[in-house]
LONU-489343 format. One record per residue: residue number from 1; y negated, x negated, z of N, C-alpha, C in turn; residue in three letters. Coordinates in pm, whole numbers. Example, Ala and Ser with C-alpha at 12.3 -4.5 7.8 and 13.67 -1.06 7.14 Angstrom:
<rs>
(1; (569; -1319; 780); (450; -1230; 780); (330; -1320; 780); Ala);
(2; (225; -1285; 708); (106; -1367; 714); (-3; -1290; 787); Ser);
</rs>
This chain:
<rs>
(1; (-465; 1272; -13149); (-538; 1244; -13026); (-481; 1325; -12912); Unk);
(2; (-431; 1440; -12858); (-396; 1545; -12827); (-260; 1485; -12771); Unk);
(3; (-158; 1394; -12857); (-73; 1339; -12846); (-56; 1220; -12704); Unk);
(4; (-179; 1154; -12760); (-212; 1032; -12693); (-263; 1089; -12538); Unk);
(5; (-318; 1202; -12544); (-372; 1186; -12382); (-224; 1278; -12314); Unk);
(6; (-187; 1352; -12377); (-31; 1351; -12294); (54; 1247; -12239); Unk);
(7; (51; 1146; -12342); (165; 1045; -12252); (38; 958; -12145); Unk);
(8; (-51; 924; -12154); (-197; 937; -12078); (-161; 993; -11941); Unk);
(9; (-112; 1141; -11946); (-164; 1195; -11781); (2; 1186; -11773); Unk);
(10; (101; 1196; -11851); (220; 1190; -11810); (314; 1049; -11718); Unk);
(11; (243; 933; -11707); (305; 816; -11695); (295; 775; -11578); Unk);
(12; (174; 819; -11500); (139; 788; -11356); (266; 927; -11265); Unk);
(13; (264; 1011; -11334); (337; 1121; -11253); (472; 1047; -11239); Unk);
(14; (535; 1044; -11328); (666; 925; -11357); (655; 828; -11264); Unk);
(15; (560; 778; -11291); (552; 650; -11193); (592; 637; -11028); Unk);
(16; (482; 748; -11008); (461; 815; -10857); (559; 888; -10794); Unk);
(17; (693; 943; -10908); (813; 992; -10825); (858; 861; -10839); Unk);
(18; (877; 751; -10905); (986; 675; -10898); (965; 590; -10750); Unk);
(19; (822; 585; -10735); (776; 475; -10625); (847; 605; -10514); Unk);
(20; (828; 696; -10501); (865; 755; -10379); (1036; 781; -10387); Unk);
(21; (1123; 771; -10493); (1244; 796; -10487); (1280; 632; -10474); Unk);
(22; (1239; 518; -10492); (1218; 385; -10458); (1234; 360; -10258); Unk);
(23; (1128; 422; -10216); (1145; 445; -10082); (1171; 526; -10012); Unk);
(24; (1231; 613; -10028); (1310; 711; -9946); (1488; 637; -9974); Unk);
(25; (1534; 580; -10070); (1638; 482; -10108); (1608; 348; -10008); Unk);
(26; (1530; 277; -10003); (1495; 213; -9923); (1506; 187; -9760); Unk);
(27; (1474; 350; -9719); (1467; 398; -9605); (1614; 411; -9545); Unk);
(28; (1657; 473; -9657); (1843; 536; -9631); (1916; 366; -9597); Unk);
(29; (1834; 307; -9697); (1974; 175; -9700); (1954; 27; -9574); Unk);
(30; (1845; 46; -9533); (1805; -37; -9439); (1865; 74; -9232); Unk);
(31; (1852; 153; -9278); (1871; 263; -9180); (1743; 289; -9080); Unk);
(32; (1609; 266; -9148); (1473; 324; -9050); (1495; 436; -9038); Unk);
(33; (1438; 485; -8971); (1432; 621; -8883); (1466; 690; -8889); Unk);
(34; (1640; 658; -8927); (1739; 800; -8908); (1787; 873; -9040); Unk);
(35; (1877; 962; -9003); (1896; 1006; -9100); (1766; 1116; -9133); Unk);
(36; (1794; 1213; -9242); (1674; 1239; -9283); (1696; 1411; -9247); Unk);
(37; (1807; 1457; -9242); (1858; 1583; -9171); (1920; 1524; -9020); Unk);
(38; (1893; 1580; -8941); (1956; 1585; -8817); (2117; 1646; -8805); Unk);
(39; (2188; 1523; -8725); (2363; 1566; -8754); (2382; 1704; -8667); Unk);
(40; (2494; 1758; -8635); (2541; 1815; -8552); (2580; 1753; -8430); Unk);
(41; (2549; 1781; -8334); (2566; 1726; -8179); (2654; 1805; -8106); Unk);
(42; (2746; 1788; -8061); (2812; 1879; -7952); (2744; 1874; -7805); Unk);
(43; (2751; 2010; -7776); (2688; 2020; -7642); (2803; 2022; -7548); Unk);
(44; (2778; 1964; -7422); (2861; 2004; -7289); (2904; 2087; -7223); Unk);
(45; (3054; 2164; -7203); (3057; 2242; -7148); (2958; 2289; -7040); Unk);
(46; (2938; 2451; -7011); (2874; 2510; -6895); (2916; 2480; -6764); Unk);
(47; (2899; 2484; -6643); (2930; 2465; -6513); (2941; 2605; -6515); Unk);
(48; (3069; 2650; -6440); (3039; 2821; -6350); (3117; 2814; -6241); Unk);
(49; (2981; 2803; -6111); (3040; 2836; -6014); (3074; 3010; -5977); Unk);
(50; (3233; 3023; -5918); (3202; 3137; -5908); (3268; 3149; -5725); Unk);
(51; (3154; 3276; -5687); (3168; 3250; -5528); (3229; 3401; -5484); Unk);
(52; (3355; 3354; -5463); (3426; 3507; -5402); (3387; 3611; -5302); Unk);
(53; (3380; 3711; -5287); (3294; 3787; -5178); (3382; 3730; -5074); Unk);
(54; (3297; 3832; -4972); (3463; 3770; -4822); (3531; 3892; -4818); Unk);
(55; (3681; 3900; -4736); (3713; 3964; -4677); (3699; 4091; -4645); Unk);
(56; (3680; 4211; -4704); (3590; 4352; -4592); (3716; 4405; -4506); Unk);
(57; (3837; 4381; -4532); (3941; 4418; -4456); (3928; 4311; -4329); Unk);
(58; (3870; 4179; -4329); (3885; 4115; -4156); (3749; 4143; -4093); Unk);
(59; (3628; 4194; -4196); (3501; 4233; -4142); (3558; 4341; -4018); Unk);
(60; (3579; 4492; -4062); (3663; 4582; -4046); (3738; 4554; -3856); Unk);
(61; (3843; 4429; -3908); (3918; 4418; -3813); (3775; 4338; -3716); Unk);
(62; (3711; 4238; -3715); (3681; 4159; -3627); (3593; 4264; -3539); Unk);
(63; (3489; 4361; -3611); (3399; 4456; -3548); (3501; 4524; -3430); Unk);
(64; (3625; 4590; -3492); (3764; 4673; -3393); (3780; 4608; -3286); Unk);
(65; (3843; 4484; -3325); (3875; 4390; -3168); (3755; 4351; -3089); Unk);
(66; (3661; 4345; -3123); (3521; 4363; -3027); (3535; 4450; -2933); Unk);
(67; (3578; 4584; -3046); (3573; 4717; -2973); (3636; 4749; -2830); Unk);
(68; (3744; 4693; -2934); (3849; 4712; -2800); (3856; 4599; -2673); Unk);
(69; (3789; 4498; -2668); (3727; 4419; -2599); (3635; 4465; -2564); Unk);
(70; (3501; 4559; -2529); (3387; 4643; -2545); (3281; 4517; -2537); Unk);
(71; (3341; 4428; -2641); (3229; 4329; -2646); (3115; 4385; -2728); Unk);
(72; (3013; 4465; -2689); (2898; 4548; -2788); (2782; 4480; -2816); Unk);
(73; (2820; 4355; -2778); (2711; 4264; -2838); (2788; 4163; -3012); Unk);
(74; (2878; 4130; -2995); (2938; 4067; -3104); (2967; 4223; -3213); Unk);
(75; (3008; 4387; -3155); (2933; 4482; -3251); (2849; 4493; -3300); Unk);
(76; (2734; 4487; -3239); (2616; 4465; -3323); (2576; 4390; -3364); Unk);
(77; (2613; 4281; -3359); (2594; 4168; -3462); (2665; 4202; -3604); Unk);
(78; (2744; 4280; -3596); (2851; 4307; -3733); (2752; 4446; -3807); Unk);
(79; (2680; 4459; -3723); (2614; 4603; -3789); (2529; 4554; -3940); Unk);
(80; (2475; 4632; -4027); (2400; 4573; -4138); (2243; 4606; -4033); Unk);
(81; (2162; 4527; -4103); (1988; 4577; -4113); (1961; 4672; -4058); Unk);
(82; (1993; 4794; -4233); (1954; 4924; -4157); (1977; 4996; -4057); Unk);
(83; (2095; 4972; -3971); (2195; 5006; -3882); (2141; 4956; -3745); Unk);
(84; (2084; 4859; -3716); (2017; 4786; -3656); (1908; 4821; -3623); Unk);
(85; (1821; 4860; -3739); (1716; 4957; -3762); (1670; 5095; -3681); Unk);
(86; (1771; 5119; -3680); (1807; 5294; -3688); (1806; 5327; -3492); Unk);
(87; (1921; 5201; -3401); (1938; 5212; -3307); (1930; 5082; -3192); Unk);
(88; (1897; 5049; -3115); (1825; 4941; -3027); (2039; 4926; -2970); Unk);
(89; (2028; 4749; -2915); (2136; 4743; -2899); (2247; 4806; -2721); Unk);
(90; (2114; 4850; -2645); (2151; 4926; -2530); (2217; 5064; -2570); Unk);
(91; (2103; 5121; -2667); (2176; 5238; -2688); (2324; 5265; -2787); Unk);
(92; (2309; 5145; -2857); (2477; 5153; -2947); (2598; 5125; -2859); Unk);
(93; (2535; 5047; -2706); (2623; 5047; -2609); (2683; 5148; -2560); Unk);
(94; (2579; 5220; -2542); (2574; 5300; -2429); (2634; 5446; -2505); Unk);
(95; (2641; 5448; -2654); (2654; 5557; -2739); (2833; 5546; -2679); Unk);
(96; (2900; 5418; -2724); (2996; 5407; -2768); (3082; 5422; -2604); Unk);
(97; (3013; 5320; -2512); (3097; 5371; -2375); (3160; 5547; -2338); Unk);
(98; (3000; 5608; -2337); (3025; 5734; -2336); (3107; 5778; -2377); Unk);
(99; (3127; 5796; -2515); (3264; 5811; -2548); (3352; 5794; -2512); Unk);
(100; (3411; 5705; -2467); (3539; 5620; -2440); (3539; 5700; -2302); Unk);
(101; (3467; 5709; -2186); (3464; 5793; -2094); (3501; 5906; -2079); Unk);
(102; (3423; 5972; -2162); (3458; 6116; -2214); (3572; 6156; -2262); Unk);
(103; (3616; 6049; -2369); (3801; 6107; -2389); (3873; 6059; -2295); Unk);
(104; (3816; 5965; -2139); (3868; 5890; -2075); (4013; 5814; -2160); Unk);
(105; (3980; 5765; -2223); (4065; 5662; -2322); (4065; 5520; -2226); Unk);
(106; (4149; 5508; -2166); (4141; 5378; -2171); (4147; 5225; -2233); Unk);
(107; (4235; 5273; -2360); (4263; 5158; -2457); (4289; 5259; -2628); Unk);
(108; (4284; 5188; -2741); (4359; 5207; -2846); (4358; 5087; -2937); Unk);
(109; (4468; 5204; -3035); (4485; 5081; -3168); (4429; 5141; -3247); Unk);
(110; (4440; 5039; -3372); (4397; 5051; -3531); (4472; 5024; -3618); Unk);
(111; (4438; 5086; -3710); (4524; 5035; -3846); (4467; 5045; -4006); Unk);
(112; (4458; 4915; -4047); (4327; 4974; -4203); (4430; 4970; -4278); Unk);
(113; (4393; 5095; -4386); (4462; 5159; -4461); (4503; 5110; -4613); Unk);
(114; (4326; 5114; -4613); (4295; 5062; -4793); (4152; 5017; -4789); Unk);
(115; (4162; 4954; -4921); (3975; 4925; -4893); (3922; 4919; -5046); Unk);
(116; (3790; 4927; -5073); (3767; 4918; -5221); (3640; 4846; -5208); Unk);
(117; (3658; 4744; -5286); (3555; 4647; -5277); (3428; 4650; -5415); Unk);
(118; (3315; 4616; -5370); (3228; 4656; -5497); (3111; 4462; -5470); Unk);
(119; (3060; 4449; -5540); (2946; 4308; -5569); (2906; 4368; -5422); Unk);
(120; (2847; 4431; -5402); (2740; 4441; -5308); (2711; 4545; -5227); Unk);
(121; (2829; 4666; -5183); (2934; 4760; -5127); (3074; 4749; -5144); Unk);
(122; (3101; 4768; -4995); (3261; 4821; -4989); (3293; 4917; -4911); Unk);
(123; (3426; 4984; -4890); (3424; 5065; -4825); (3584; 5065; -4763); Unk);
(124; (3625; 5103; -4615); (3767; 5024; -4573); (3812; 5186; -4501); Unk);
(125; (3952; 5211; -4552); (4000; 5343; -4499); (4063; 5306; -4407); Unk);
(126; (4087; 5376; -4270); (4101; 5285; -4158); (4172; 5376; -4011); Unk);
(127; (4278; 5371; -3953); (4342; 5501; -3861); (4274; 5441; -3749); Unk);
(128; (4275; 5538; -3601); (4284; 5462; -3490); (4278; 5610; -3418); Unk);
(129; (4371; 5537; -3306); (4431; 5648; -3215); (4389; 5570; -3046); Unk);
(130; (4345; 5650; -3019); (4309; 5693; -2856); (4380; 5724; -2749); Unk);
(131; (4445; 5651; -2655); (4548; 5644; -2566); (4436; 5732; -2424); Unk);
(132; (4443; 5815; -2450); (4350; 5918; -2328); (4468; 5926; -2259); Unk);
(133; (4390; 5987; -2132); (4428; 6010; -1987); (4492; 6185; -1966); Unk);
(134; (4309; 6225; -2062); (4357; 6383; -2019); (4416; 6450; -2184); Unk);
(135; (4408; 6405; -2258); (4477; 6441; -2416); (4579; 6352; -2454); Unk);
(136; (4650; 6268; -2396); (4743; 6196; -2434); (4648; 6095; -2589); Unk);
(137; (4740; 6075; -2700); (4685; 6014; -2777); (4620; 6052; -2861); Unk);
(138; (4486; 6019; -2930); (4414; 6136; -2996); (4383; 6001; -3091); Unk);
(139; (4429; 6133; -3271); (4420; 5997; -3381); (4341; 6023; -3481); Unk);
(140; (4287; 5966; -3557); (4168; 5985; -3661); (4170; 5908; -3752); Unk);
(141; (4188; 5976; -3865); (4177; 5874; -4023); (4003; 5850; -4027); Unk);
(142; (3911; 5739; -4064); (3827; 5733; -4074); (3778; 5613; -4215); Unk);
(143; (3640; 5702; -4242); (3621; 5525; -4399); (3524; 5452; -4323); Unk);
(144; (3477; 5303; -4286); (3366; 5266; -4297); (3332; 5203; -4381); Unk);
(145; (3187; 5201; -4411); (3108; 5132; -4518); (3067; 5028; -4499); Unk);
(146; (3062; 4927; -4541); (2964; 4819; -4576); (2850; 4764; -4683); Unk);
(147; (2785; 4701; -4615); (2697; 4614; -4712); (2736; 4454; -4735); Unk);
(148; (2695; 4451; -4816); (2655; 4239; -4854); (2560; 4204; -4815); Unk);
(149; (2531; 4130; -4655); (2382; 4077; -4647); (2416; 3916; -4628); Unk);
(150; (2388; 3812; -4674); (2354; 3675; -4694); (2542; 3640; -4684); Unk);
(151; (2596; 3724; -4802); (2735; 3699; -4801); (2812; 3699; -4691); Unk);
(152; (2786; 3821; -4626); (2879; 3893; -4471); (2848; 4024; -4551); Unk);
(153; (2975; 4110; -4485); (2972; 4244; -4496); (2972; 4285; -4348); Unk);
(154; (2843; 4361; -4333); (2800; 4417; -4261); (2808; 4585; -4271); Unk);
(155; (2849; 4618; -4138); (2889; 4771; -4120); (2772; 4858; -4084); Unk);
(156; (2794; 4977; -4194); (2702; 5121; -4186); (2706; 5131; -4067); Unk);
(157; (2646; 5160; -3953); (2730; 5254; -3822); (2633; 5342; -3860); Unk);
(158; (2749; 5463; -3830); (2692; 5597; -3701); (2872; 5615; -3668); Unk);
(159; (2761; 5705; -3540); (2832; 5784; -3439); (3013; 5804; -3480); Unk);
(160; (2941; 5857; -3605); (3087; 5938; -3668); (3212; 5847; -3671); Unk);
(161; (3215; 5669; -3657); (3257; 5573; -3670); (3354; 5577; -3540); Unk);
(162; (3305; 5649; -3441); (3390; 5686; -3324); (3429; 5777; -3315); Unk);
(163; (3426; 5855; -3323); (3532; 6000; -3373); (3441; 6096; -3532); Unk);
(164; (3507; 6102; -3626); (3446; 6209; -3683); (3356; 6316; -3645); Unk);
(165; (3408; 6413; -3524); (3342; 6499; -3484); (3170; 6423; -3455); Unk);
(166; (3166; 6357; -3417); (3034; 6316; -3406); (2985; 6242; -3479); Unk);
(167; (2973; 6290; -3610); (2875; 6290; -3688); (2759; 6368; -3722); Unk);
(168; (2656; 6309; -3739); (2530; 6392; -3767); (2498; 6418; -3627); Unk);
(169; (2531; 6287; -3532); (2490; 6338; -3396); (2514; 6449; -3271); Unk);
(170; (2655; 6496; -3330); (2703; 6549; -3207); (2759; 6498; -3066); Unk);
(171; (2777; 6545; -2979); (2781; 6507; -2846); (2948; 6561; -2831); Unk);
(172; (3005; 6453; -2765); (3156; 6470; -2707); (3134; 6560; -2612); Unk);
(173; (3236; 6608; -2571); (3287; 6729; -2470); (3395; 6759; -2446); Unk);
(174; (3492; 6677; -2302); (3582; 6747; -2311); (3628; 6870; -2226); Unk);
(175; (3662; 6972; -2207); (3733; 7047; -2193); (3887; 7097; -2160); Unk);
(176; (3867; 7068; -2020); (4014; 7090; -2004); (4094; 7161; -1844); Unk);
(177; (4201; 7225; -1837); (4198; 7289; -1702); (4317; 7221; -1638); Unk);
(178; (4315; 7222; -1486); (4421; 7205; -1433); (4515; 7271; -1403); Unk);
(179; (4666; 7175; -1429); (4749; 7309; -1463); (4787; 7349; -1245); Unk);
(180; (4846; 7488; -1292); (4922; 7540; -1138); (5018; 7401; -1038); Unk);
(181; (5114; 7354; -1126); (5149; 7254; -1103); (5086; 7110; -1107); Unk);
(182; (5045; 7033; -943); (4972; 6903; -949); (5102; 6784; -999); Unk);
(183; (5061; 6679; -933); (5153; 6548; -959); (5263; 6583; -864); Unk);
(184; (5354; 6501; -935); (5540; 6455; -860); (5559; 6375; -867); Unk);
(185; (5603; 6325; -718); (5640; 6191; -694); (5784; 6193; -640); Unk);
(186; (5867; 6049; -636); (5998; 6057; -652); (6037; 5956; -540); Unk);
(187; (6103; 5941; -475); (6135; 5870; -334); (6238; 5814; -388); Unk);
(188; (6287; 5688; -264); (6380; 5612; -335); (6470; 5691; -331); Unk);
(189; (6502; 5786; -227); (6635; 5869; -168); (6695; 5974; -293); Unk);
(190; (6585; 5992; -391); (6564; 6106; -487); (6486; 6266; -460); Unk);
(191; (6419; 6210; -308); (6377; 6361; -280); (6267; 6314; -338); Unk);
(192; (6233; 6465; -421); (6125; 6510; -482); (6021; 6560; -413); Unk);
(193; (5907; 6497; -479); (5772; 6586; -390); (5687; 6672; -486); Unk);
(194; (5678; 6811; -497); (5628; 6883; -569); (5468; 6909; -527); Unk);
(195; (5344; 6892; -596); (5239; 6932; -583); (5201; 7103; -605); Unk);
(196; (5163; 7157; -560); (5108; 7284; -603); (4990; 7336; -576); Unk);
(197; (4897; 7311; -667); (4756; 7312; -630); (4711; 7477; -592); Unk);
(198; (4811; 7549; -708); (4755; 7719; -634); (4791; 7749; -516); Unk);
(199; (4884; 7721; -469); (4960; 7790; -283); (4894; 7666; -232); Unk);
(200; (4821; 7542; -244); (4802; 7477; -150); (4849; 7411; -112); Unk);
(201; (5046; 7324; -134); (5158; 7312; -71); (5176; 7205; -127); Unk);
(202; (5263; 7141; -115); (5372; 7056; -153); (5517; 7061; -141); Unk);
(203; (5576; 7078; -237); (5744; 7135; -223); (5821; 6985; -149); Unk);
(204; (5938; 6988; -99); (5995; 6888; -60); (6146; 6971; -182); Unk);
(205; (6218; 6837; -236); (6350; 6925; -340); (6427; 6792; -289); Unk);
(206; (6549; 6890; -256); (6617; 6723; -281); (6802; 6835; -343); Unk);
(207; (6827; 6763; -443); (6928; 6822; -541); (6915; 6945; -571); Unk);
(208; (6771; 6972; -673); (6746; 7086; -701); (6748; 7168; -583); Unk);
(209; (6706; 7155; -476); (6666; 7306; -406); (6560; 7249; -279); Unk);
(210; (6461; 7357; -278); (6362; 7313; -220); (6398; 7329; -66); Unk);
(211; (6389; 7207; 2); (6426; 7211; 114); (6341; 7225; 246); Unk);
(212; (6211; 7203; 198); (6123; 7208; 300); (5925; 7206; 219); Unk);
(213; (5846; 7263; 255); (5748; 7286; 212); (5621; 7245; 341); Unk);
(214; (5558; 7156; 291); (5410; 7129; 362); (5306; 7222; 312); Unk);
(215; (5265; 7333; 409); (5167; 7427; 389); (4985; 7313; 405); Unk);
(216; (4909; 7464; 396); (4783; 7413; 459); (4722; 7324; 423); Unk);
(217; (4771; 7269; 336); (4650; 7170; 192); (4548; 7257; 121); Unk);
(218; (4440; 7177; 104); (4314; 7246; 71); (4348; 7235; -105); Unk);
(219; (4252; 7267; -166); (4249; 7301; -274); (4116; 7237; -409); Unk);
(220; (4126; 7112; -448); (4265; 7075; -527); (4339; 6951; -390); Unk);
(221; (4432; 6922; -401); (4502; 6838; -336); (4615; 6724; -429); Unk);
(222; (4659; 6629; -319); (4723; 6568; -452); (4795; 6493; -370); Unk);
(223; (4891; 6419; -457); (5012; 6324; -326); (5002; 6171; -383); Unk);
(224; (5032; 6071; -301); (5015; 5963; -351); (5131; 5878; -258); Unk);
(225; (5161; 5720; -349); (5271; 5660; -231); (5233; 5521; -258); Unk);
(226; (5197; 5436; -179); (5120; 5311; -116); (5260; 5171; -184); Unk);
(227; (5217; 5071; -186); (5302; 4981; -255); (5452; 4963; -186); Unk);
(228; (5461; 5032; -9); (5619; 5022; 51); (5663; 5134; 2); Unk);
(229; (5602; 5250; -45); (5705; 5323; -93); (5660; 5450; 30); Unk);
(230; (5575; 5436; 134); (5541; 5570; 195); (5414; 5666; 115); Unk);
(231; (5504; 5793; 124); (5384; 5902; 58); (5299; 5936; 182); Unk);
(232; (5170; 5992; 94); (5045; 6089; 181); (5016; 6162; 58); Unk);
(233; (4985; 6314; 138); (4934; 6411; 85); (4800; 6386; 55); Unk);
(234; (4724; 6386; 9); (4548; 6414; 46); (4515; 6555; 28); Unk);
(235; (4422; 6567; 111); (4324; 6716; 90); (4233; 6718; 61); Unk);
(236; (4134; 6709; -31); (3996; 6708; -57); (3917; 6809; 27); Unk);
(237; (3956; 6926; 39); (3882; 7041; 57); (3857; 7011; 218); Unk);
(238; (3959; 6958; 308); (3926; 6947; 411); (3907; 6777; 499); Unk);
(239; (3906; 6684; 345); (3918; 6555; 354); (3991; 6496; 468); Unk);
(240; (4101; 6511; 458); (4221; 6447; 485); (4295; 6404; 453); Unk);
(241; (4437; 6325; 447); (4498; 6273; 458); (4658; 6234; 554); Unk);
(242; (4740; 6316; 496); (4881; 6307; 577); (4986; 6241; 542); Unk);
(243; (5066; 6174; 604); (5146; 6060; 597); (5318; 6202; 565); Unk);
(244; (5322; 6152; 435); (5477; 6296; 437); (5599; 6275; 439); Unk);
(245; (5597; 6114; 404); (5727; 6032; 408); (5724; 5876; 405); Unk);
(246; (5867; 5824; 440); (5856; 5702; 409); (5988; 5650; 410); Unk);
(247; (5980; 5563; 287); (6077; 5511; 218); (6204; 5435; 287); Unk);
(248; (6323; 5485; 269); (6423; 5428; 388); (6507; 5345; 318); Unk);
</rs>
């Protein structure tokens, strides 16, 4: 008996895999709904855009030629944020004229050196020399900094950006004396006109030897010669004006 109910509970189990190995065979050979593992799919390459910084060496230059144009409105436009921040655009004017006054510079150049570029800082090593009046040319290695704002590099300023010495807010000053000897002027003839601000005078030279001397100039005094070629003395001290030669 024991026998009999084994093959009993055993025949439906049999049964019940065959019906399901029946249709899953079924399934495969008609092709319903796929395979039964999912294949391998290749995916699509990535897109990478990549967006080059700009320039910090023509940033650099375009702010300079402003400069030297004293266009101080297209400067401050090159300034960053904080820079902007820091100083109103009258006074970055008015910082930078001064200067230029003060070394009475009338013009200079530039020259960038090196530069080192970073994602989101750079920094540009950079000469520029000062064609002054009363110091002849006055030259300065300098770094400026930048930032990355909406992909422009925009410049750190301070002060120091115009001469080193004024950094941390120092004030220009120049300093300087007049020498014993004023200006010389040269005639077509070759006579020389010597200034001499200590005696008061003006030498007259003609082939090395002084041939005649205009006393009685005030002190400082100075000589000048008009587009024909005639000189005048001037006198400040006693505001005048004397006619000392003229061009033959």
């Amino acid at each position: 008996m024991k026998f009999l109910r084994w093959l009993n509970t055993t025949v439906p189990v049999l049964f019940g895999i065959a019906v399901i190995l029946t249709f899953l065979s079924a399934c495969s050979s008609t092709g319903f709904g796929g395979p039964i593992f999912p294949t391998e799919t290749s995916l699509p390459q990535p897109i990478v855009n990549v967006t080059p910084a700009p320039n910090v060496d023509a940033a650099l230059s375009a702010y300079l030629d402003a400069f030297k144009a004293n266009d101080y409105n297209t400067m401050y436009a090159k300034l960053s944020k904080v820079s902007q921040d820091s100083i109103s655009l009258e006074d970055f004017a008015k910082r930078n004229r001064d200067a230029l006054n003060t070394m009475s510079a009338s013009s200079f150049d530039y020259e960038v050196l090196s530069s080192l570029m970073g994602p989101y800082s750079s920094e540009v090593a950079f000469r520029i020399i000062y064609h002054t009046a009363l110091v002849g040319d006055l030259q300065r290695d300098m770094v400026a900094h930048f930032a990355l704002e909406n992909n422009e590099w925009k410049l750190k300023w301070e002060d120091g950006l115009i001469l080193p010495e004024l950094a941390g807010g120092n004030v220009l000053q120049m300093d300087y004396e007049v020498p014993s000897r004023g200006n010389i002027l040269i005639a077509a003839d070759d006579t020389v006109y010597v200034s001499d601000v200590n005696t008061g005078s003006i030498a007259v030279v003609r082939n090395g030897q002084t041939v005649d001397t205009i006393p009685g100039l005030g002190r400082p005094h100075g000589i000048s010669m008009d587009s024909d070629g005639t000189f005048y003395a001037s006198d400040s001290t006693n505001r005048t004006v004397m006619k000392i030669s003229t061009k033959k």
